[in-house]
C-alpha positions in Angstrom: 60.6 101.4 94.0 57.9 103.8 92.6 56.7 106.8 95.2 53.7 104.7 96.7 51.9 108.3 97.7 51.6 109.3 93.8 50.0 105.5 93.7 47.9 105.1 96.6 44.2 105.8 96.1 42.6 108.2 98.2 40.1 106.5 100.8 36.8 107.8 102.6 39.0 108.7 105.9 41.9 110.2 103.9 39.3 112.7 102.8 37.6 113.1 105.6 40.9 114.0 107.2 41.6 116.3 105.1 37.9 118.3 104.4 36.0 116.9 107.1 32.5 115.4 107.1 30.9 115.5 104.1 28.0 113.4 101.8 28.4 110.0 100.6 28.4 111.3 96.9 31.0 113.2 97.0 33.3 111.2 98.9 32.5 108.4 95.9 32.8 111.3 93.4 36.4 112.3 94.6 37.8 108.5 95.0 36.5 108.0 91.6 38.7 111.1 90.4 42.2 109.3 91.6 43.3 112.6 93.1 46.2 112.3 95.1 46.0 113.7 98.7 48.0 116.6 97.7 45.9 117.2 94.6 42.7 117.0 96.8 45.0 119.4 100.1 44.8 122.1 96.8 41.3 122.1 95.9 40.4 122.2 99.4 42.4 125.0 99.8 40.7 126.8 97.0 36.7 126.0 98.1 37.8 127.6 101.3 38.6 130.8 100.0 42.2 130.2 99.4 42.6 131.1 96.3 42.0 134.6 97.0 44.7 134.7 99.5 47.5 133.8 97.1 47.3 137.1 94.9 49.1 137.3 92.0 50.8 134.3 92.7 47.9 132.5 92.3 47.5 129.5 89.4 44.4 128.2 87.7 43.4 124.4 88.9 43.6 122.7 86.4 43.2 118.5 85.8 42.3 116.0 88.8 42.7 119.2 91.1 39.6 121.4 88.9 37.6 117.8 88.8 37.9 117.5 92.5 37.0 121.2 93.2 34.1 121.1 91.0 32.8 118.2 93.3 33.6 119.7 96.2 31.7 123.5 95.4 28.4 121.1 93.6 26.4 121.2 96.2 26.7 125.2 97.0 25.7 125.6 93.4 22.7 123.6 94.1 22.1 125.3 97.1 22.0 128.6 95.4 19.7 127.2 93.0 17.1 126.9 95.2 
């Protein structure tokens, strides 16, 4: 039997658990992605600053986990924008 958390789509309350309240878009955006809830757990993590307290130890995103943490930041960019 396969690991059914590697397998299981992320849905609208799983990542609303996990970041909290945010736009329709993005929550489509991310589901769209197939993260995993541990993929999404990292680039949550990162958005918030995270990144920053790991040091050297620190690793580029890279894959689903960049992809979900460019959706997550798109709206700051836009933000600054205007």
């Amino acid at each position: 039997m396969a690991d059914e958390s590697k397998n299981s789509s992320l849905t609208h309350s799983d990542i609303v658990g996990i970041c909290g309240d945010m736009v329709d878009w993005k929550v489509t955006a991310i589901i769209n992605t197939g993260a995993s809830a541990a993929e999404l757990e990292a680039a949550w993590a990162w958005s918030q600053g995270a990144d920053e307290a790991l040091g050297e130890e620190r690793r580029p995103l890279a894959g689903v986990t960049a992809a979900v943490y460019d959706i997550l930041i798109a709206d700051e960019e836009f933000e600054e924008e205007r």
